[in-house]
N, C-alpha and C positions, 0 to 999 in steps of 0.2 A: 222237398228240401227247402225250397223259397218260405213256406210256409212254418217251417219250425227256424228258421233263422231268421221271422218277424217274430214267432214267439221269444226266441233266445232273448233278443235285445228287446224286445218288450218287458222280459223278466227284470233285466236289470235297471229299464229305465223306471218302472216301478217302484224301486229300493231310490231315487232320486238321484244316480249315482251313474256314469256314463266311464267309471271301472271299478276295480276288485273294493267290495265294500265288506267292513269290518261289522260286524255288531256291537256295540254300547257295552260295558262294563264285564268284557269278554276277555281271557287270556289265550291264544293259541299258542299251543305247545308241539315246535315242527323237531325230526330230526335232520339232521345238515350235514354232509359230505362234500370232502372239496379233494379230487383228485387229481394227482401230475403223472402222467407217462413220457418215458422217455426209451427212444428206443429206434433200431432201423425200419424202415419204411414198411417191408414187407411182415413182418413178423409180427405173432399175434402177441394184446398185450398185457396177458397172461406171462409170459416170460421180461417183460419192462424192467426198467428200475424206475424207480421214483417213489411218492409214498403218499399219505390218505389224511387229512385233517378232517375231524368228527366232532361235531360238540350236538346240544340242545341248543334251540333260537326260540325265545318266547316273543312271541308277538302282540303287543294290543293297542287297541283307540287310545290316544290320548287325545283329542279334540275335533270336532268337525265344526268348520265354519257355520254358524246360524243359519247366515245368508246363503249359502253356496253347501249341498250336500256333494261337490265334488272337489271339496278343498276338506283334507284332513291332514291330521299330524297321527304319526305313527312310531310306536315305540319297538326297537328290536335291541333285544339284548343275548350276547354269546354267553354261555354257560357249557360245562361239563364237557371239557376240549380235552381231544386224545389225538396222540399222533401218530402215526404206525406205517407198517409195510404197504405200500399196494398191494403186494403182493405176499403170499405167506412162502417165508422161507426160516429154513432151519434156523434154529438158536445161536449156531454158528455163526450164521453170515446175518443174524440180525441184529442192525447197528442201535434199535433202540430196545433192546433187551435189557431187562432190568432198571431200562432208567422212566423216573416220571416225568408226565408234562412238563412240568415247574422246571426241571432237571435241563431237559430237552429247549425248552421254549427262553427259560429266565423268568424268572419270577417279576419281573417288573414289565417284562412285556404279556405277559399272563395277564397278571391284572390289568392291562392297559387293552387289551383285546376281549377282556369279560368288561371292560366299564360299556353301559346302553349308548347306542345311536337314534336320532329321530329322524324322519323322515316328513317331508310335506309330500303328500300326492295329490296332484290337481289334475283329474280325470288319469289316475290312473300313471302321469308320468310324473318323476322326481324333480320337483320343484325346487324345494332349497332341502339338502344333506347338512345336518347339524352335532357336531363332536366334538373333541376336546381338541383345542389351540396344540399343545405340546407335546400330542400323544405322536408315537415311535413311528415315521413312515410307512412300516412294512404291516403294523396292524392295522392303519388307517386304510390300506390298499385294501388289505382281508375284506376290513368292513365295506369298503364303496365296494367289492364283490358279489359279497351280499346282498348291499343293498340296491346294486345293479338287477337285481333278480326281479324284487317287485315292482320293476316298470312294467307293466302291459296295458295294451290298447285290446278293447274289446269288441272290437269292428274290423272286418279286413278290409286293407290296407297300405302304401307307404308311408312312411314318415321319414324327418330326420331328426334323430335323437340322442340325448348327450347322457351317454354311463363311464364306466369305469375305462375304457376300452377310448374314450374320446366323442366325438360328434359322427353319427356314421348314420346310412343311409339303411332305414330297417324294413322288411315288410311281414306285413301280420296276416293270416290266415284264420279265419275262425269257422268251425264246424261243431255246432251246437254247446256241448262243453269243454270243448277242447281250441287252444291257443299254438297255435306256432308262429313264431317270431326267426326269421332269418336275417341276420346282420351281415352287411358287406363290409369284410372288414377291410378291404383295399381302398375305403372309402373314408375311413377312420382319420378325423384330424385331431391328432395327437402328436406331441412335440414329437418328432422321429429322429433317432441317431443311429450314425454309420453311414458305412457308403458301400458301393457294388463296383466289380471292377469295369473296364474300359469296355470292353470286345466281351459279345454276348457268348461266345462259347467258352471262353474263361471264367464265365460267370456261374452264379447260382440261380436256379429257375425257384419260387418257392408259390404253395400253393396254399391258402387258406381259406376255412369253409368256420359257421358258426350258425349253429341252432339250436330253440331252447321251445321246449313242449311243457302247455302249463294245463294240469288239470283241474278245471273247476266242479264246487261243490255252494250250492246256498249263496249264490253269490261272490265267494273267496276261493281261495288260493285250497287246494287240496293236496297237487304235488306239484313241481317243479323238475324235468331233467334238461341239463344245457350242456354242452357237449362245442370244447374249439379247435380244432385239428389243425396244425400247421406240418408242411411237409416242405422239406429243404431238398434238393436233386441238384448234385453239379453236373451243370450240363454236358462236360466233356464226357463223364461216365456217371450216368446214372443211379450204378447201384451202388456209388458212394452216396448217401446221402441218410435222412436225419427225420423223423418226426417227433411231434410234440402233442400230445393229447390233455388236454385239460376238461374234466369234467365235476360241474356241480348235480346235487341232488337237494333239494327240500321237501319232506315227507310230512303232513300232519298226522301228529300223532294220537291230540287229544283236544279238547276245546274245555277249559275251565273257567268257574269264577272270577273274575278278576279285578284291576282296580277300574274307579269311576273315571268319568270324564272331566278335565280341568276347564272353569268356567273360564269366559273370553272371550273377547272380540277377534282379537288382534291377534297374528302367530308370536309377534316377539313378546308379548308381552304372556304369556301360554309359556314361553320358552325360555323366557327369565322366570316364573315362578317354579321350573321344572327346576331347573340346573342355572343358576347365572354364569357358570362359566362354559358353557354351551356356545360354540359359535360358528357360524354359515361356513361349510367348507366345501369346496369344489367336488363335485361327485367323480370328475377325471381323475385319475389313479396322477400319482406324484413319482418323481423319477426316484428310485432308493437304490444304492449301491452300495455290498457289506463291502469293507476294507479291509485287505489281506494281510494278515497280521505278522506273519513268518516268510513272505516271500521275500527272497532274496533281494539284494538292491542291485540298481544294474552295472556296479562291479563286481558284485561278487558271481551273477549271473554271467557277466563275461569271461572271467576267469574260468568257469565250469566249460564254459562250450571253446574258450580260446586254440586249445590244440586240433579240433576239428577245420579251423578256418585259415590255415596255410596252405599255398599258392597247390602243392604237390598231393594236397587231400582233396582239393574242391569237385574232382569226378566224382566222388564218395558221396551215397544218399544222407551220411551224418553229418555233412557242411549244409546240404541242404535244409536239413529237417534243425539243425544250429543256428542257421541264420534267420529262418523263419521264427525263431522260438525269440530269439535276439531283438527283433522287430517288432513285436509284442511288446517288450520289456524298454525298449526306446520310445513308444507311444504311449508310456507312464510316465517317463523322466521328462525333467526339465534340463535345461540348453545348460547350463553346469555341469549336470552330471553328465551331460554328453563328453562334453568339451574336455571334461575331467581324464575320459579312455581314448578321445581322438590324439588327444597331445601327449600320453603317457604311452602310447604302442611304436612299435618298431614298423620299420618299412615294408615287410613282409607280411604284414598284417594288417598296414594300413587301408591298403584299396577296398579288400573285404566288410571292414568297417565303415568305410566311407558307400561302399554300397546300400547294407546295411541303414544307416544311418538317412540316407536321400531317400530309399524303400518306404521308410518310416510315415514319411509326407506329414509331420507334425508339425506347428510352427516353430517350435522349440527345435525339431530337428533341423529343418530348412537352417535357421537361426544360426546354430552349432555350427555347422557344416560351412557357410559359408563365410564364417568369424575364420575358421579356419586355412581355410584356402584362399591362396593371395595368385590373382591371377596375373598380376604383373612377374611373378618369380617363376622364371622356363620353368627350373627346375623341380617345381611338382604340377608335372605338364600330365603326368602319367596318371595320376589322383585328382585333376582336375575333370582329364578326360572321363574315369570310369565315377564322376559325380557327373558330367553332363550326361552319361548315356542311362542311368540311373532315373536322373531326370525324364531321359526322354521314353523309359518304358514304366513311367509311373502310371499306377492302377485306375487312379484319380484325382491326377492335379489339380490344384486350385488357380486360382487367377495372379495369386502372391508370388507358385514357384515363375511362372512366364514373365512376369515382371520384375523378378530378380534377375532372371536371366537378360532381359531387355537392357535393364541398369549396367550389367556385367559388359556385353555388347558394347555400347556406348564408352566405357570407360577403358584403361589402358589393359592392354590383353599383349602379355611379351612371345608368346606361342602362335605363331600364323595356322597353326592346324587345330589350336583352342579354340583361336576363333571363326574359324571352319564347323568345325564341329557343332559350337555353340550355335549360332546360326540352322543347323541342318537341325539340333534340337528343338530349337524354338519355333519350327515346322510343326515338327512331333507333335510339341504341346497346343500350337495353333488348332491343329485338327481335334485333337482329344476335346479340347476346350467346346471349338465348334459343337462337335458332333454331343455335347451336352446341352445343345441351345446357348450355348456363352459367347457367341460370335459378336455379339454386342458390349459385351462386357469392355473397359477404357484399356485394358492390360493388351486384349486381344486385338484390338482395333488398333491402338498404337502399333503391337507387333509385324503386323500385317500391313499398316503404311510403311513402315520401317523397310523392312525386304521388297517388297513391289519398289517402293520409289528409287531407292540404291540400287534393284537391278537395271532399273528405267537409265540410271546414272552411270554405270560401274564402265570403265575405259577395259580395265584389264582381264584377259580370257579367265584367268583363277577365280578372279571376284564375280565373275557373270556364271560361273560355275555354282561357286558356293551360294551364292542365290537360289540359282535353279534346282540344286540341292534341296533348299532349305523348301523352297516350291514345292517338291515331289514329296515329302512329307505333309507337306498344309494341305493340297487337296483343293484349293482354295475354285468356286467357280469360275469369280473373277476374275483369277490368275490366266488363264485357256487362252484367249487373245494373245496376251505379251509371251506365252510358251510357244504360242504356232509362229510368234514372229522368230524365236531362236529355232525350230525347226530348220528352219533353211537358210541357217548360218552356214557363212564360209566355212568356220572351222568344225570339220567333223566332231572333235569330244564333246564340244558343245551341242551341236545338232544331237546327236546320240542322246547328251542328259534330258535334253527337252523333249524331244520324242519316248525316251523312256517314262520320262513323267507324265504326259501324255497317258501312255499305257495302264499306268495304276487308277485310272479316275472310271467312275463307274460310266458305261457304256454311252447311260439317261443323258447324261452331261454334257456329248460328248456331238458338237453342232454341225452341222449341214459344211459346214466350213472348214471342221476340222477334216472330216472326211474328204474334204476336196484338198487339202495338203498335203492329206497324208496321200493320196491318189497319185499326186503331181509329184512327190519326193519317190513312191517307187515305181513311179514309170519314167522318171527323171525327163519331165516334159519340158526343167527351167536351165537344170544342171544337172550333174553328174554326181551322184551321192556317194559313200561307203557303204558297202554292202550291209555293215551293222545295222544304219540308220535306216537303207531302205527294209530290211527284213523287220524289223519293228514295227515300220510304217504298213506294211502288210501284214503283221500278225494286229495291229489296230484296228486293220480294214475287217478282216475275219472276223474281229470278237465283236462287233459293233452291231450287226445285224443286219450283213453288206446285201446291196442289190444284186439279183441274178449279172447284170453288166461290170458289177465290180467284181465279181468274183470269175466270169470270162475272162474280163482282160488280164487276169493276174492268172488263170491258167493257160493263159493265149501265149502268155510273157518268156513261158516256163520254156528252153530250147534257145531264146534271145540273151539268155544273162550267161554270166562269166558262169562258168565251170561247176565250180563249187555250189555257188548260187542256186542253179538248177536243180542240182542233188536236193539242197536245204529246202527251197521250197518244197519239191517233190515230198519230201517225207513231211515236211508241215501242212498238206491238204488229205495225205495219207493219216495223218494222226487225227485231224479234224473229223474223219468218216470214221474210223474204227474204235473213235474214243467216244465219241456220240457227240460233238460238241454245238452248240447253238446254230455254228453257218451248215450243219453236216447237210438239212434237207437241201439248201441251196447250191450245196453242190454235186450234189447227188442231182441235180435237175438238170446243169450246168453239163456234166461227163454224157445227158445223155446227146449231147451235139458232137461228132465225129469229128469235129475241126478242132476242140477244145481235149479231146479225151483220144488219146490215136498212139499206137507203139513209140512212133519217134519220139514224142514228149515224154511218155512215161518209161524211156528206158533210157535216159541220162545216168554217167557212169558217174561216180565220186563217194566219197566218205562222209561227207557231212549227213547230220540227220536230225530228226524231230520226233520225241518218243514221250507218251504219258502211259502212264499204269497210277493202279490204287496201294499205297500202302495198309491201308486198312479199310474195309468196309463194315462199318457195326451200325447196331442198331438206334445208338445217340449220336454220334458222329464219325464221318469220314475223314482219311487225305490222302490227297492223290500227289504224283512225284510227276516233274517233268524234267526231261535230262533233253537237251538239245544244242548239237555243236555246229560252227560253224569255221569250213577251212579257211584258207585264198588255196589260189591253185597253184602254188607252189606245195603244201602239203603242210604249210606251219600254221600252227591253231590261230584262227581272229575272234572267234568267242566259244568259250563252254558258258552254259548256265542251266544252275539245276534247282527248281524249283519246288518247296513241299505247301501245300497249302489243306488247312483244314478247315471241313464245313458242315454244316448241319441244315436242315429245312429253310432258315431266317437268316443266318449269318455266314459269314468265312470273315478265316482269317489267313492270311502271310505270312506262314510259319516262320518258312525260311526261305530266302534265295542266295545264292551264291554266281556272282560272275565273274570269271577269269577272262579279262581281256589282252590281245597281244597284236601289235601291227609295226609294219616298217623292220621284220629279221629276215626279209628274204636276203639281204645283203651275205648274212650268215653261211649261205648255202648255194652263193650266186645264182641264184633265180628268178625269174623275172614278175614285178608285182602286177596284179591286177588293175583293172582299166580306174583309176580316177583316184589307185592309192599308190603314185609313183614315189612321191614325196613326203612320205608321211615320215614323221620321224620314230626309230626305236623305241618302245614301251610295250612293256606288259605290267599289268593291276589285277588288283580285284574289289567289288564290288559287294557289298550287302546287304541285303532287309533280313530284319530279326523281329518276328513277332510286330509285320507292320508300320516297321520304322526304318528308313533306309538310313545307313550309316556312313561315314565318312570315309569313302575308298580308299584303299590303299594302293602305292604307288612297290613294284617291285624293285623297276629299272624304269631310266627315263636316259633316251639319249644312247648310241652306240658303246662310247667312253664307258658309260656305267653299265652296261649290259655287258662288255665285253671284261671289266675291271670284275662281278659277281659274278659273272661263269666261270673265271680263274679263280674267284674266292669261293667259291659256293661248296656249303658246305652238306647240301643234301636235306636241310633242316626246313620244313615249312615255315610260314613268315605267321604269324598270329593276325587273326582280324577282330575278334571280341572273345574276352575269355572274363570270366567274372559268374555274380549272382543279381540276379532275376526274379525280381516280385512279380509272379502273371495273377494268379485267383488271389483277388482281396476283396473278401467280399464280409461285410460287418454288421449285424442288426439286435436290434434291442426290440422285443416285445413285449407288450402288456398282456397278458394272461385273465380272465376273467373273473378269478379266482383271487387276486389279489397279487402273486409273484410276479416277475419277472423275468424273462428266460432271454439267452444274448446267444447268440448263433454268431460263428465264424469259423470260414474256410478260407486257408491262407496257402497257395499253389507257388512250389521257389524252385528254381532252377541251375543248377549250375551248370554251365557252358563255356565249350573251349572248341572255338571254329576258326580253324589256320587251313591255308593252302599255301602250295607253292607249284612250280614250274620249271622245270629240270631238260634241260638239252643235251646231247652228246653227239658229237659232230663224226666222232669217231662210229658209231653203231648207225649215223645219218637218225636220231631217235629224239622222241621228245615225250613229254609224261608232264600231266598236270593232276593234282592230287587235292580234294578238298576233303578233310578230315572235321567230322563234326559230334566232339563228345560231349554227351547230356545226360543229366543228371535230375530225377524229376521227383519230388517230393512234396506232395499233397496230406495237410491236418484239415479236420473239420471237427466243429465241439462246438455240441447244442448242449445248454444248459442253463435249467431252472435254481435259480440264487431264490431262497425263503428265509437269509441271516440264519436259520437254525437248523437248516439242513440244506446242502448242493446235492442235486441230480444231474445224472445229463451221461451223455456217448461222443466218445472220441473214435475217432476213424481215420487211420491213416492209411496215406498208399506211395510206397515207392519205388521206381524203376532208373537201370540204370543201363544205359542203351550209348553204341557209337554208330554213327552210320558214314560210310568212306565212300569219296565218288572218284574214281582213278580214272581217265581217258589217256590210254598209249600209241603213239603216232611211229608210226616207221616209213622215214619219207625216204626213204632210196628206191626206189619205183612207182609209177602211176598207174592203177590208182593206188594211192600209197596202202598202209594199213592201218587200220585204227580199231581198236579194241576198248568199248567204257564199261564200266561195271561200277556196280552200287552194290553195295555190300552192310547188310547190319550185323551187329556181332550177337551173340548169346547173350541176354539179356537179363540178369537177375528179378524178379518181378515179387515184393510183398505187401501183403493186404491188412491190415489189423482193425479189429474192434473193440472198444473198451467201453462198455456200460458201470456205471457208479453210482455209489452214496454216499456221502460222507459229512459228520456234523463235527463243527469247530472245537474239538474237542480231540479231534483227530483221528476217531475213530471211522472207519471206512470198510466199505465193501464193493468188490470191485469182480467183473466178469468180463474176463479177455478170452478172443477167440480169432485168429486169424490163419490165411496161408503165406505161402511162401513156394515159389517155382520157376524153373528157368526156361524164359519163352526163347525157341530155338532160332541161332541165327538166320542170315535169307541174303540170299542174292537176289535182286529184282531183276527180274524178268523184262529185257528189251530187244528191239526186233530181233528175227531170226539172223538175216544178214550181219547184225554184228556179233551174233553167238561164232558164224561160219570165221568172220573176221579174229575171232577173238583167237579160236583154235589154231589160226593160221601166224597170227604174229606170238604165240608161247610156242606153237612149234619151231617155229623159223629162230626163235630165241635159243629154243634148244640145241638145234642143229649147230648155230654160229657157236656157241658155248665149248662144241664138243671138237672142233673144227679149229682151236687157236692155233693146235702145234701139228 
């Protein structure tokens, strides 16, 4: 083998020439195929759409340097171009039936695609690419396709090397007369546009591979096959997704007479006697976009989708799959025509739009948007909000929107919960930004002074709040210090925010010091804490990767604490082992010491509990629910909070959380509070993270007055915590194809969501009920497609679902241990799939192949401990019994 591949390259260094060497007054006559597939992943493609460009390519010497047998100029010219099917299909459904090239292509871009290209090759790689100044983008691409072909190195090898595709990282393989050339194409610098969304399970995974096998004969090119697979997979579900096949062929056909060699020194002067208007053009492919000649403008486009996007349709998967479509058509408009539908619509269709609109993340839209909202006027307090929260679940903010928002901050804000909110957004964006490597960026850096130094300053409990708020979004490492310092604040809501903020930060983060606070808050070794604060502070110690001593002393504790307290632990060390969680071997080590693990501990009587289960377990991605309440011992709720989180090998994300807080109503029931909450005053709220962003709590009742003034008023109705639309998968890309096209991929994930709770007491029934309702709406497009100006390919794939999931916990405190019954519950859920493969040339002529399902995935009670099934049975019976029992 050593021995024939000193021959190999002996061969060719003989001809004087270290690559593909032409012979002298020679014409080769190859034939040339350039194919596009498009189509789903799995499927062979034989059933594709897309289609087949074919001509003749004559090849010959036009010059070799004197001095240097490995500098030549090379003529290639297109001839005899046909265009057709990939694939053969009926008469019927064939879009180029009956018509000719000229017909198909244009006759000026025909000719402009048959005028010759020259080429320098200086050992083999493309030195200077030589064409025409004016000729049409999309045939200049054809040709740098082409002429991307005849780079080969005839030694193996890496290299880096610049074709059509950009500067990429190649390596060559050579076995006697055979070439393989493998290109990394993730290696490719070539202008690149689009963006990917935030959170990698939201995202699109894609894969691309590129190889091209050259046979040699006499020194030259005999055949060519090249071959670039790109493969699209949204990672939430895999078998949504999308491939792209592009392959060339060059076959010699014939080696004929042909013209002489032009005398010369010098290439330009070779290349002025050729052609004078011949001149040096970049071998990188140029960016070409056809322009849509009949699409609608984005009023009239609004109007079409208008009646889908009122407040009483947006559960509906056609608000979703509208507003998506809408966001598209706002990322073509300029801040006029925005401006033109923000100020002509009514109030019932304004927030939609203005979601919409911020979704967009255009500068024109930012632009628009915030021409139009005056944040000094209350009174669009409600439009303001559902642009800041827009803001804060964008897909991929730039540094413009957090420095708008920073400006807004700064200036007169008439809404105190605008600018609440505003703040807990410019969190959001802190991190997003961060977690892009943008932490440096002047937008980010200001922001980040801004919030740290104001909470450093801030006198009043709200303003150290909405800080710590805005903290629990940023994530920030820096921040950990000044949050352990509010841990063990006097005022419990306070202490809670920071310890919950605490919580959300990855484990790594999370220092030798924090651990020792959180230790010291739930053994209350300084003071006396709220049970909220210290069970947090113990669910930190758990996730953290606690020492066998920390996890003794906190089942040593379990028998020591208030009532309820014990209960909730108890089932939070029980959910740790049966759920399999990080501390489980550690405690499992821990139970086996008889002082730690013994009846008396583990048989604490109460209602409170701590329960995870899986909503889904697939093979791209899981999530898991965790539903976990906490009494006082009077029997009146102090926290529900129910959490869904999904994940996959590399990521997670924070679906959702919901928490219902309530302290200071034993007054209510004359009973007596727990140790260290004698004086708390009446409140109940709730709490939320949406898709990793915690949002601006809501307040139900504040104050005896007011709690006692909306139990008289209370209407039964839950309160809203975020109801609107949802850009999550945004994901954008443009690729070079080798072949000369262009193919744009995007999948755009929209949601509609409407998550309200409330909280409902009857002093009469001694009963209390707390309800989170959470309805979504979830609609997924994805469209791969190849643009060639004379014909579009590509596959649309939609999918969407339409799901509620309700968390109801019912308390009946007229005896201890009182009764509590929670349930989660999903409804019947509509679920459709669709795929559309196409073809179609500006002409309007189309062929199109849809095939989809449609089915209803059956609702579900999730499944939590047995104890609260036994519970649950007992307070609908005891319901029933008192029911039958009035008269």
């Amino acid at each position: 083998l050593v021995n024939s591949k000193i021959l190999f390259v002996f061969a060719f260094q003989t001809g004087h020439t270290t690559g593909p060497s032409l012979n002298n007054d020679k014409l080769y006559k190859f034939a040339y195929t350039a194919e596009v597939y498009v189509d789903q992943v799995k499927t062979s493609l034989q059933k594709s759409a897309g289609y087949r460009i074919s001509s003749g390519v004559d090849v010959n010497l036009l010059w070799r340097n004197p001095d240097n047998d490995d500098d030549q100029l090379v003529k290639i010219t297109i001839r005899d171009v046909q265009v057709e099917n990939v694939n053969e299909r009926p008469a019927a459904k064939n879009i180029f039936k009956g018509k000719s090239t000229e017909k198909i292509i244009g006759k000026e871009y025909l000719e402009a695609l048959q005028r010759p290209i020259v080429l320098e090759l200086v050992r083999g790689k493309v030195k200077n690419f030589y064409s025409y100044q004016n000729e049409p983008g999309f045939t200049q691409n054809i040709k740098r396709g082409l002429a991307s072909l005849f780079q080969l190195q005839l030694h193996s090898g890496a290299a880096r090397e610049v074709d059509i595709s950009g500067k990429c990282n190649t390596t060559y393989h050579v076995r006697q007369d055979q070439v393989t050339k493998i290109k990394a194409l993730d290696t490719c610098e070539i202008e690149k546009q689009g963006f990917t969304s935030h959170n990698r399970i939201l995202d699109v995974n894609t894969k691309a591979t590129s190889a091209t096998i050259y046979v040699l004969e006499d020194g030259f090119i005999k055949s060519i096959k090249a071959e670039e697979n790109y493969v699209f997979l949204l990672n939430s579900r895999r078998k949504t997704a999308a491939k792209i096949v592009s392959k060339q062929q060059l076959e010699l056909k014939s080696v004929e007479a042909g013209p002489g060699l032009i005398a010369g020194k010098q290439v330009a002067s070779v290349i002025k006697t050729l052609d004078s208007s011949y001149v040096d053009v970049p071998l990188v492919a140029e960016t070409v976009k056809s322009e849509c000649k009949k699409c609608p403008s984005l009023s009239e486009h609004w109007q079409s989708i208008r009646e889908h996007m009122y407040p009483e349709k947006l559960a509906k998967a056609e608000a979703a799959r509208s507003f998506l479509s809408f966001i598209q058509n706002i990322r073509k408009a300029t801040k006029e025509e925005i401006l033109q539908i923000i100020r002509s619509e009514n109030k019932e269709l304004l927030p939609q739009i203005v979601d919409a609109v911020t979704s967009a993340q255009t500068p024109a839209s930012l632009e628009a948007v915030l021409e139009f909202l005056d944040f000094k006027d209350a009174s669009t307090s409600a439009l303001q909000e559902r642009f800041l929260y827009a803001c804060g679940f964008a897909s991929h903010p730039t540094e413009m929107f957090l420095k708008s928002l920073t400006d807004k901050f700064k200036g007169d804000i008439a809404n105190e919960e605008i600018r609440e909110t505003l703040v807990i957004v410019m969190g959001a964006l802190i991190r997003k930004l961060c977690d892009r490597e943008g932490c440096k960026l002047p937008a980010v850096v200001e922001a980040k002074r801004l919030i740290l130094n104001r909470l450093e300053k801030a006198k009043k409990d709200d303003n150290v709040r909405m800080y710590l708020l805005a903290l629990k979004n940023a994530l920030l490492p820096e921040a950990i210090p000044l949050l352990l310092k509010y841990t063990e604040s006097e005022d419990g809501p306070i202490s809670n925010v920071a310890t919950t903020a605490l919580q959300r930060y990855d484990p790594s983060l999370l220092t030798k010091e924090v651990k020792e606070t959180m230790n010291r808050i739930y053994h209350q070794n300084r003071k006396v804490h709220e049970k909220t604060v210290r069970t947090t502070a113990a669910a930190i110690i758990l996730n953290s990767n606690p020492s066998y001593m920390e996890v003794k002393n906190i089942l040593l504790s379990i028998g020591e604490l208030p009532l309820e307290m014990n209960k909730y632990m108890l089932s939070m060390i029980q959910d740790i082992l049966q759920f399999e969680m990080p501390a489980s071997k550690t405690v499992r080590q821990v139970l086996k010491d008889m002082r730690a693990h013994n009846y008396d501990r583990f048989s604490k009587m109460g209602s409170s509990s701590a329960y995870s289960g899986y909503v889904i377990r697939g093979p791209d991605v899981s999530s898991t629910y965790s539903l976990d309440i906490l009494y006082s011992g009077s029997g009146i709720l102090r926290r529900s909070n129910m959490n869904i989180r999904v994940f996959d090998r590399n990521a997670e994300l924070h679906a959702i959380q919901v928490v219902i807080e309530a302290q200071g109503l034993e007054s209510i029931i004359a009973a007596t509070p727990d140790e260290g909450e004698e004086n708390l005053d009446s409140f109940a709220g709730m709490s939320a993270i949406l898709f990793d962003v915690q949002l601006r709590p809501v307040t139900f009742f504040q104050g005896y007055g007011d709690l006692m003034s909306k139990m008289l008023s209370a209407t039964g109705d839950p309160m809203n915590v975020v109801k609107g639309l949802i850009l999550l998968t945004d994901y954008s890309q443009e690729i070079q194809l080798p072949s000369g096209p262009r193919a744009s991929v995007e999948f755009l994930g929209g949601l509609a969501i409407d998550i309200s709770g409330g909280m409902e007491f009857s002093l009469w029934y001694r009963e209390s009920k707390t309800n989170v309702k959470n309805r979504v709406t979830t609609f997924i497009t994805g469209n791969a497609e190849v643009d060639s100006f004379f014909i579009k390919t590509g596959i649309e794939t939609t999918l969407e679902v339409e799901t509620a999931l309700d968390f109801i916990s019912t308390v009946q405190f007229s005896q201890y241990p009182f009764l509590v019954c929670m349930q989660m519950d999903r409804v019947e859920s509509p679920f459709r799939h669709y795929v559309t493969k196409y073809e179609s040339l500006p002409s309007g002529r189309r062929y199109t192949a849809r095939r989809g399902k449609a089915k209803l995935l059956a609702g579900n009670e999730y499944p939590l401990h047995q104890e609260n099934s036994n519970m649950c049975r007992k307070v609908f019976g005891a319901k029933s019994d008192s029911s039958s029992s009035w008269f």
